[in-house]
GUKOLKE-261342 format. One record per atom (N, C-alpha, C): residue number from 1; residue in one letter; atom name; z, x, y. Coordinates in Angstrom, 2 decimals, decimal comma. Atoms other than C-alpha are relative to their C-alpha. Example, Ala and Ser with C-alpha at 12.3 -4.5 7.8 and 13.67 -1.06 7.14 Angstrom:
2
+-----+----+----+---------+---------+---------+
!   i ! aa ! at !      zz !      xx !      yy !
+-----+----+----+---------+---------+---------+
!   1 !  a !  N !    0,00 !    0,89 !   -1,19 !
!   1 !  a ! CA !    7,80 !   12,30 !   -4,50 !
!   1 !  a !  C !    0,00 !    0,90 !    1,20 !
!   2 !  s !  N !   -0,06 !   -0,82 !   -1,19 !
!   2 !  s ! CA !    7,14 !   13,67 !   -1,06 !
!   2 !  s !  C !    0,73 !   -0,77 !    1,09 !
+-----+----+----+---------+---------+---------+
***
This chain:
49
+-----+----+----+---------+---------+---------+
!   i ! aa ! at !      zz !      xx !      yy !
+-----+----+----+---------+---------+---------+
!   1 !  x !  N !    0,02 !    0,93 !   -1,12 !
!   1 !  x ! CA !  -18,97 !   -5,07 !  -29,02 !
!   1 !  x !  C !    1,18 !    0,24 !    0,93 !
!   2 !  x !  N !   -0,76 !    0,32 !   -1,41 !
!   2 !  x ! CA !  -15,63 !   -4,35 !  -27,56 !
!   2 !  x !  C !    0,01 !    1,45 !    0,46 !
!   3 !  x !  N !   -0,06 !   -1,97 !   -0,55 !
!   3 !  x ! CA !  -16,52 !   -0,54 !  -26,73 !
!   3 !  x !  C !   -0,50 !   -0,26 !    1,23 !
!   4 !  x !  N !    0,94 !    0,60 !   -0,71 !
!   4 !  x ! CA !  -19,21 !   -2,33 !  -24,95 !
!   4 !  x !  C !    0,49 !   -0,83 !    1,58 !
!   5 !  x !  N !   -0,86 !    1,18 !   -0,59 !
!   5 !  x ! CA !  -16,64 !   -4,67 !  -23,31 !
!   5 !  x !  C !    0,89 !    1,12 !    1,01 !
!   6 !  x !  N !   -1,09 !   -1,44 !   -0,99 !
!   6 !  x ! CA !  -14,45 !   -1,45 !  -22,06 !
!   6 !  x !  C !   -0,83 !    0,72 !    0,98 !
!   7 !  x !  N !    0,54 !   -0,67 !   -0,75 !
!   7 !  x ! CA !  -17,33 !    0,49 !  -20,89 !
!   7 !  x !  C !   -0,22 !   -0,85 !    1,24 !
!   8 !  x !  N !    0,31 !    1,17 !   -1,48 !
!   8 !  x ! CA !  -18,45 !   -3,04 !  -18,16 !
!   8 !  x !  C !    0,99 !    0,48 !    0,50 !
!   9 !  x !  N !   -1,05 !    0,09 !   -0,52 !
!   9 !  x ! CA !  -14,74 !   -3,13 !  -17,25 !
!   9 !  x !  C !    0,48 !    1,28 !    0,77 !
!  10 !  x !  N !   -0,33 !   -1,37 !   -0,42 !
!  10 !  x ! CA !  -14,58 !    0,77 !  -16,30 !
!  10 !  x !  C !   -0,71 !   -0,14 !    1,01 !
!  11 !  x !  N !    0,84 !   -0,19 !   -1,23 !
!  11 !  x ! CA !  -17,67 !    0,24 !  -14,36 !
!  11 !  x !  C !    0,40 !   -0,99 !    1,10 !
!  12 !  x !  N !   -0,42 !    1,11 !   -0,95 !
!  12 !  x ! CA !  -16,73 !   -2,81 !  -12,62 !
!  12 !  x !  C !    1,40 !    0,85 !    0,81 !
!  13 !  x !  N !   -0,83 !   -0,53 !   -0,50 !
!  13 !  x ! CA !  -13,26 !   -1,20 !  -11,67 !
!  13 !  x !  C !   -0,65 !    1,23 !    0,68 !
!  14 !  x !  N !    0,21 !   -1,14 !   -0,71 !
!  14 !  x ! CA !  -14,82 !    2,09 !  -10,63 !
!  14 !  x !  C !   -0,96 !   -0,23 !    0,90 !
!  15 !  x !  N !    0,61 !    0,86 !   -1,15 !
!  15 !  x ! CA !  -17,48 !   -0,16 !   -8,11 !
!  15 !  x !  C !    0,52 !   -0,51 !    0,85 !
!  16 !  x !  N !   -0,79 !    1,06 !   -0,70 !
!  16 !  x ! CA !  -14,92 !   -1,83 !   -6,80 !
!  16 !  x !  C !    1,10 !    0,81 !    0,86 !
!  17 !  x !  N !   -0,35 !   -1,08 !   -0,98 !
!  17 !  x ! CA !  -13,42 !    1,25 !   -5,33 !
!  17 !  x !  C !   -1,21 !    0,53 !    0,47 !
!  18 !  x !  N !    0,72 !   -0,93 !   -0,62 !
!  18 !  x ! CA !  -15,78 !    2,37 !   -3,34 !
!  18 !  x !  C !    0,00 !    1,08 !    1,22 !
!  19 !  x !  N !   -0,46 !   -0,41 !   -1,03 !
!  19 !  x ! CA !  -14,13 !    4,92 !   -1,17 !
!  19 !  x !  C !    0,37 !   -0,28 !    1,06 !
!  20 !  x !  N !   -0,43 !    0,38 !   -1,58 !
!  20 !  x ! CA !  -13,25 !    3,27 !    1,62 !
!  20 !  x !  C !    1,59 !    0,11 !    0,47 !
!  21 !  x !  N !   -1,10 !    0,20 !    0,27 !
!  21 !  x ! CA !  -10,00 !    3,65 !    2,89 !
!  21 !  x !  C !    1,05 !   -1,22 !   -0,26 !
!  22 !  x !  N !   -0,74 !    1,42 !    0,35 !
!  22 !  x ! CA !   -7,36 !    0,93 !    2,25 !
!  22 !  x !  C !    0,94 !   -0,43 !    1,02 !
!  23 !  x !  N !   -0,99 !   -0,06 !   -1,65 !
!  23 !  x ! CA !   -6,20 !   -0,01 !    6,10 !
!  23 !  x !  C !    1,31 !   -1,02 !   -0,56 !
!  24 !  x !  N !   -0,98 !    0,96 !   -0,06 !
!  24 !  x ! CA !   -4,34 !   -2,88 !    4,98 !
!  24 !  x !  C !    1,78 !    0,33 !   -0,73 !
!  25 !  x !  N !   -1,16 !   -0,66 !    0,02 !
!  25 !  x ! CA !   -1,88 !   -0,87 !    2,95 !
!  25 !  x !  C !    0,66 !    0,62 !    0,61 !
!  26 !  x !  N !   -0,29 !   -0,66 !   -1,42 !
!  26 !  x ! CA !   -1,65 !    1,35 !    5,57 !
!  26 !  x !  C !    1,19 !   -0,70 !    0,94 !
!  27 !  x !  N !   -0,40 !    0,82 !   -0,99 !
!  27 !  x ! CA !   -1,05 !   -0,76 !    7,71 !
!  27 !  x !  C !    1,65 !   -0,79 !   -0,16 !
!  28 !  x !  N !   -1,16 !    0,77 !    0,53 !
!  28 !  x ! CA !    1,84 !   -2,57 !    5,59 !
!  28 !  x !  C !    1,51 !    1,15 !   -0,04 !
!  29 !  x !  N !   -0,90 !   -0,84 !    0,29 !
!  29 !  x ! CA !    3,49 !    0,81 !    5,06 !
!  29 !  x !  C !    0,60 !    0,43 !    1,25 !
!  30 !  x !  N !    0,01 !   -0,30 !   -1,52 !
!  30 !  x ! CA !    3,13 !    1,58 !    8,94 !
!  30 !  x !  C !    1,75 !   -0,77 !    0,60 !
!  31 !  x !  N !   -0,92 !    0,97 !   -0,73 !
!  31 !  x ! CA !    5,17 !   -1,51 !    9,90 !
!  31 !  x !  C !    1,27 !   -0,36 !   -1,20 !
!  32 !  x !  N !   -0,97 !   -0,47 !    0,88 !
!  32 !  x ! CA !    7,57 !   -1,07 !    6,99 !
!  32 !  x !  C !    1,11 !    1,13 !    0,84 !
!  33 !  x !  N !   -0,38 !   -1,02 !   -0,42 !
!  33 !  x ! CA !    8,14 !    2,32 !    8,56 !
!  33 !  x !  C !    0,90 !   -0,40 !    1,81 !
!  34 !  x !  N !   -0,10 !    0,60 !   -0,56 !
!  34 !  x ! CA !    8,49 !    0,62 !   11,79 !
!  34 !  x !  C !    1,71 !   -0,95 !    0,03 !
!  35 !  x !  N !   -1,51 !    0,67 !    0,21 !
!  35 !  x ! CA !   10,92 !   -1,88 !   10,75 !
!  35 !  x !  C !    1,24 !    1,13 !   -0,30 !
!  36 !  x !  N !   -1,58 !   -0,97 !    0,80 !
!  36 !  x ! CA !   13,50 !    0,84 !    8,65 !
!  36 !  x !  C !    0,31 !    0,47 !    1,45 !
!  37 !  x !  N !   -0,55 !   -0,89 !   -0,94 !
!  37 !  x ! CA !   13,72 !    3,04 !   11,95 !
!  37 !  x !  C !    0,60 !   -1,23 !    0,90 !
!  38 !  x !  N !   -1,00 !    1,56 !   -0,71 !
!  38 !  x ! CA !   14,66 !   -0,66 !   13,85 !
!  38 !  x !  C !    1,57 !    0,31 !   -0,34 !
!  39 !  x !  N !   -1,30 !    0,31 !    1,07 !
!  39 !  x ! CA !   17,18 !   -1,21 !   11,21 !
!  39 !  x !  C !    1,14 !    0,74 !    0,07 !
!  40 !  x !  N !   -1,21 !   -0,86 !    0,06 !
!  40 !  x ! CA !   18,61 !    2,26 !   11,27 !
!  40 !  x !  C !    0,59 !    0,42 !    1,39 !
!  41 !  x !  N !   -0,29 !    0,07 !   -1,24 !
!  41 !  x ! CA !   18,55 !    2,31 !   15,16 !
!  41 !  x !  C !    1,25 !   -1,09 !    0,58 !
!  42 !  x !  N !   -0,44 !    1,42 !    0,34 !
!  42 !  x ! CA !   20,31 !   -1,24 !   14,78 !
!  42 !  x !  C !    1,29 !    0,23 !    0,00 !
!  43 !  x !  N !   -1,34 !   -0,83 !    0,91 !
!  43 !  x ! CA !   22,84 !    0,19 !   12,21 !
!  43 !  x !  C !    0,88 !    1,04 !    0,93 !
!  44 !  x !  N !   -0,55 !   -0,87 !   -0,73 !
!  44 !  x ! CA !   23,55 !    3,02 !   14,51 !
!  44 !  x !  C !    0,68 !   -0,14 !    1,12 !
!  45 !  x !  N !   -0,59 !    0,65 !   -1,33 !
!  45 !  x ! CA !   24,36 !    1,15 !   17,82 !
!  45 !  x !  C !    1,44 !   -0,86 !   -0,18 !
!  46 !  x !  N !   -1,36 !    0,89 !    0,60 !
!  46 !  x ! CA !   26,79 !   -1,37 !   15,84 !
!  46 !  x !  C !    1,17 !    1,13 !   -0,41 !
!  47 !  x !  N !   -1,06 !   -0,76 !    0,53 !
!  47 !  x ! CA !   28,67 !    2,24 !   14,31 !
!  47 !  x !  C !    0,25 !    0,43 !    1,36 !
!  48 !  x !  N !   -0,41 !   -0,59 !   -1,35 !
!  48 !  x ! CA !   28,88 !    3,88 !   17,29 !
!  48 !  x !  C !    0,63 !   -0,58 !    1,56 !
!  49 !  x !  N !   -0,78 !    1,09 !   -1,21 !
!  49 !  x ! CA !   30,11 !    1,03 !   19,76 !
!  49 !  x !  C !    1,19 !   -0,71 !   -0,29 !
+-----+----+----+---------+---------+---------+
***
């Protein structure tokens, strides 16, 4: 029964990707990326003045 129980759970997880891409991470990593170059632009104006 719980082989049974592993095999659902594989399928369910491997349905549940269904290739699509994943914008929203994207997207999170984007404006992450976004912010740091701020930050180090930021950082840089305060050393240099």
């Amino acid at each position: 029964m719980d082989q049974q129980k592993v095999a659902t759970e594989r399928q369910t997880q491997q349905s549940s990707d269904d290739g699509k891409p994943k914008f929203g991470r994207l997207l999170l990593v984007l404006i992450f990326a976004v912010f740091l170059i701020g930050v180090i632009t930021w950082a840089t104006e305060l050393y240099w003045s």
